[in-house]
N, C-alpha and C positions, 0 to 999 in steps of 0.2 A: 395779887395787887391789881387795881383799878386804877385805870389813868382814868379824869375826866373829860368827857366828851369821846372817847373812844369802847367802841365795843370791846368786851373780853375775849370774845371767840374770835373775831376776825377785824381789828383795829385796822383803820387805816390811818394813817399817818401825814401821808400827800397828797395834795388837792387840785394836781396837776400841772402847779405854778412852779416848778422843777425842773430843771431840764433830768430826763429819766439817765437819758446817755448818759451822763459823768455822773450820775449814782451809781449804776450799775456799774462804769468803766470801775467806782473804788470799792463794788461792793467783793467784784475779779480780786481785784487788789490785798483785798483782806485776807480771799478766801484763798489765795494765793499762798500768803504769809504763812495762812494756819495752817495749810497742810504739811506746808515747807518743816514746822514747827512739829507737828503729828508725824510725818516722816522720821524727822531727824529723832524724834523721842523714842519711837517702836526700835530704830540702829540701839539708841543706846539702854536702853531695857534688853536688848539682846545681847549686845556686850556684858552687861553686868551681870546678866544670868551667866554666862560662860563664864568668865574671867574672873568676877567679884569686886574687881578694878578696874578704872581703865583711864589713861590720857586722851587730854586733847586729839592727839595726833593719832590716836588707837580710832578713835571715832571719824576724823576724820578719813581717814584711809581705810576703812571698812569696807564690804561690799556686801548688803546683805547674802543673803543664798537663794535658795529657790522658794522652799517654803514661805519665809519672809518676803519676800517681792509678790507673790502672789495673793498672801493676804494683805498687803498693803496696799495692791494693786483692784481688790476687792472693795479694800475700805474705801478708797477714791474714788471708787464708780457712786458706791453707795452716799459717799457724800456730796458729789457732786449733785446727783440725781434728787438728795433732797433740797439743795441751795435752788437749783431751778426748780422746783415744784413752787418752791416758796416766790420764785420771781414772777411764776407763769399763774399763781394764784389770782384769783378776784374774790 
């Protein structure tokens, strides 16, 4: 899909009339949310593999392991890395 007036390969969107700061302070904000969201989901796909069930409180109180924390700890580099590419693009 084509928006008009914007390239496909590399749209821009803002035309400077923005203050950048409180973009970026909510774009943290979002990306903040998601991982929070991507975290809490990879716990409980891990619960469910083990257990098959699980409460509220089973998730809550959880502690991943090692394995788990390392690959999530992998995912987050990796996503962070692409969120700023995408900030520092031109």
């Amino acid at each position: 899909m084509t928006v008009p007036g914007f390239a496909a390969d590399r749209p821009v969107y803002l035309d400077g009339a923005v203050p950048l700061d409180g973009l970026f302070n909510a774009l943290m904000e979002v990306a903040s949310e998601v991982w929070v969201l991507r975290d809490r989901f990879a716990v409980l796909e891990e619960l469910l593999d083990e257990r098959g069930e699980i409460t509220r409180e089973d998730l809550e109180l959880h502690r991943p392991g090692p394995e788990l924390r390392e690959r999530l700890a992998a995912d987050r580099a990796r996503f962070l890395e692409r969120l700023m590419e995408s900030v520092a693009a031109r």
